[in-house]
N, C-alpha and C positions, 0 to 999 in steps of 0.2 A: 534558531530553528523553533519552530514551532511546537506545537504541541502534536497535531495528527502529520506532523515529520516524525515526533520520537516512536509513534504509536507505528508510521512506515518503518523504519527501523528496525523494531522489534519484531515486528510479522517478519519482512523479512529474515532476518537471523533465527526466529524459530521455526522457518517455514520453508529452511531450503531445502532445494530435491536432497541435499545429500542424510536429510534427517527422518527418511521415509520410513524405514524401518524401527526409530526409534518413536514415532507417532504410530506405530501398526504398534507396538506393546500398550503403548499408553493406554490405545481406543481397548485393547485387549483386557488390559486389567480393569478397565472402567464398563467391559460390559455392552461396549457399540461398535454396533455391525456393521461398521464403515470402513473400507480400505481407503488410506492413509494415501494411495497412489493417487486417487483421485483428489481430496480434498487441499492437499498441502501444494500442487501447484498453482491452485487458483489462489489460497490467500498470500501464496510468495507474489504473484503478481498482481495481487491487490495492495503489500507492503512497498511493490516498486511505486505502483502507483502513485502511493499516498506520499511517498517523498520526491517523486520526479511532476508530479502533475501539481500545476499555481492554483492556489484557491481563490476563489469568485475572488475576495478583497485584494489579492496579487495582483489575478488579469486584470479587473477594471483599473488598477494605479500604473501599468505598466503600455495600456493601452493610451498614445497620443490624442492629445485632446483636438476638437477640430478649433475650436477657440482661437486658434493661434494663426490657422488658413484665414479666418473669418475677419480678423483686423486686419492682414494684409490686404 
């Protein structure tokens, strides 16, 4: 795995809906006026992202080359 795999990982596991309440303390004792409801589903599904979506150097290795049509 990669590196922004382990970084999707992580978001993920700190960023599941079930830890909303424990990110509403955090923002609380740190002083930001942010509900935790909002913010913690978008980076859970920017953690799926980062480990389910191929990066630019994936897609282009995994994409057939025409090279192979063109000598037939």
């Amino acid at each position: 795995m990669r590196g922004r795999n382990w970084v999707g990982v992580a978001f993920i596991f700190l960023f599941l809906p079930v830890n909303v309440p424990l990110w509403d303390i955090v923002f609380q004792k740190l002083s930001i006026d942010i509900m935790a409801v909002f913010i913690t589903p978008l980076l859970f599904f920017l953690g799926i992202l980062l480990v389910f979506y191929p990066s630019r150097k994936d897609k282009i290795s995994t994409i057939p080359s025409n090279r192979s049509n063109e000598e037939e």
